[in-house]
N, C-alpha and C positions, 0 to 999 in steps of 0.2 A: 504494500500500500504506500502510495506518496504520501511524503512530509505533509504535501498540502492540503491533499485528499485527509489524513489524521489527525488536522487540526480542524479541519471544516466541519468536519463529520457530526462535531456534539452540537454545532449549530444549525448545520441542515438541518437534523433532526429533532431539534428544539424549535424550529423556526416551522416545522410542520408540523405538530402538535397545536402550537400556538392557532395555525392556521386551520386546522381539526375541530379547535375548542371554540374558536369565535364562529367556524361556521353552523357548527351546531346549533347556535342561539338564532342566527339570519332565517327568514324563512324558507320555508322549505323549495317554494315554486322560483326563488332569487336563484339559487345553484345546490346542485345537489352536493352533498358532504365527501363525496368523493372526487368529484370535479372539483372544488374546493383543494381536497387534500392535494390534489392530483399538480394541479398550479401554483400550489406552496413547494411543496418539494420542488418543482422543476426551479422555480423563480429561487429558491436558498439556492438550489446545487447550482445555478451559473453565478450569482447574484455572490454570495459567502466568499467563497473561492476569491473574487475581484475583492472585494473589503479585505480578506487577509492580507493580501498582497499589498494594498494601499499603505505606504507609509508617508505621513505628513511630513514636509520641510521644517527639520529642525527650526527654533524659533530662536532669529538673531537679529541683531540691529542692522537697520538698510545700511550701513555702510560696509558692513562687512562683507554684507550677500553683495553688492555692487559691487566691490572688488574683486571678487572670486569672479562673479560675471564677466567684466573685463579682462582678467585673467583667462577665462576660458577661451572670449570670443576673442582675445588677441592670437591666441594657438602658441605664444613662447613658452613653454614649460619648461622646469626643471624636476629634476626626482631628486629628492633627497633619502640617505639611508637612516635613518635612525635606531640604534644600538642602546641595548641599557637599558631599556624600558620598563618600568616595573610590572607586573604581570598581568596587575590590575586595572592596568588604564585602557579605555577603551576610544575609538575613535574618534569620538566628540571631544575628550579632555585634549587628546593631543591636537586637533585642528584649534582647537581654544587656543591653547597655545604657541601654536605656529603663527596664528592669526593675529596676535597682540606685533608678530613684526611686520607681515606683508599677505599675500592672498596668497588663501589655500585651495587649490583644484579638489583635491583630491587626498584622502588620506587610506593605506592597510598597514592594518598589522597582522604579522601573520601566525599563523596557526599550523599545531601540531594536528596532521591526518588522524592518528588514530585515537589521541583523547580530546580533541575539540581543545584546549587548551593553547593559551597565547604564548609566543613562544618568548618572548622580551625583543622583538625588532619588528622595524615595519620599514612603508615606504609612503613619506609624503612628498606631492607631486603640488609643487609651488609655480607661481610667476617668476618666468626667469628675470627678471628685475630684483626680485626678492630675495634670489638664492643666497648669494654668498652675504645679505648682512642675516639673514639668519641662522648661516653657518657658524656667523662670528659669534651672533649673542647667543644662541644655544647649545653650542657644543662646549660642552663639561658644564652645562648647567644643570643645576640642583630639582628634580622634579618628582616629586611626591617620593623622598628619599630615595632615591637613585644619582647618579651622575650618567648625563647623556652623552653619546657617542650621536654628535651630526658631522656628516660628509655628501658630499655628491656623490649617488648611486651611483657604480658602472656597470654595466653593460653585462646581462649573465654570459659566461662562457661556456659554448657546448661542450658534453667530456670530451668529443673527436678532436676538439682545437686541443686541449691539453696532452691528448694520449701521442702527437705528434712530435 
């Protein structure tokens, strides 16, 4: 069963009951109880599914979102690596913080395959305008007791380039 399919599923069928319970009381000759049921379920199972998926834009100040904007629509990016990260911090803390120097595109941090767990690095992906004063002010800075490791990502290297 899908992720998405196993989280939908208590509201599908919470959302058809509902729709069970209220037709019971409508009259009888409005719609029958099963035609009723019959277009609650259909309307949750497409309807749910979309709502999970919806995530709202985190809620920040117009200026911050207008720089990333700009940032985006100019296409200069830079990747940064960041090392050090404490385990706990998750994608929003660190764009917070990237964000106090310059615009953030884009933040990961990355994660162990088999226990879901953060591995202490990611990759934030800045305006290249931005990069190197945030190399300056945030590498071996102090962040939620850690000391952080920032540099400019490079380039992953396939093993066949090394095995040569």
């Amino acid at each position: 069963m899908s992720s998405s399919l196993r989280t939908s599923l208590p509201f599908t069928l919470a959302l058809a009951i509902i729709v069970y319970l209220v037709s019971s009381f409508l009259p009888a000759d409005l719609f029958s109880q099963a035609t009723a049921l019959t277009i609650g379920v259909v309307i949750a199972g497409v309807l749910v599914p979309l709502l999970m998926e919806y995530k709202p834009l985190p809620a920040t100040s117009g200026a911050k979102v207008q720089k990333a904007a700009v940032a985006t629509a100019s296409g200069d990016t830079a990747t940064l690596y960041v090392g050090n990260l404490p385990y706990r911090a998750n994608e929003e803390a660190v764009r917070e913080l990237f964000q106090q120097s310059g615009a953030v595109v884009n933040v990961r941090l990355m994660k162990d395959r088999q226990t879901g767990r953060r591995r202490g690095f990611g990759f934030v992906e800045v305006a290249a305008k931005d990069a190197n004063k945030m190399i300056q002010k945030l590498n071996d800075f102090e962040f939620e007791g850690r000391t952080l490791k920032v540099r400019e990502a490079k380039e992953r290297q396939d093993s066949e380039d090394g095995e040569e």
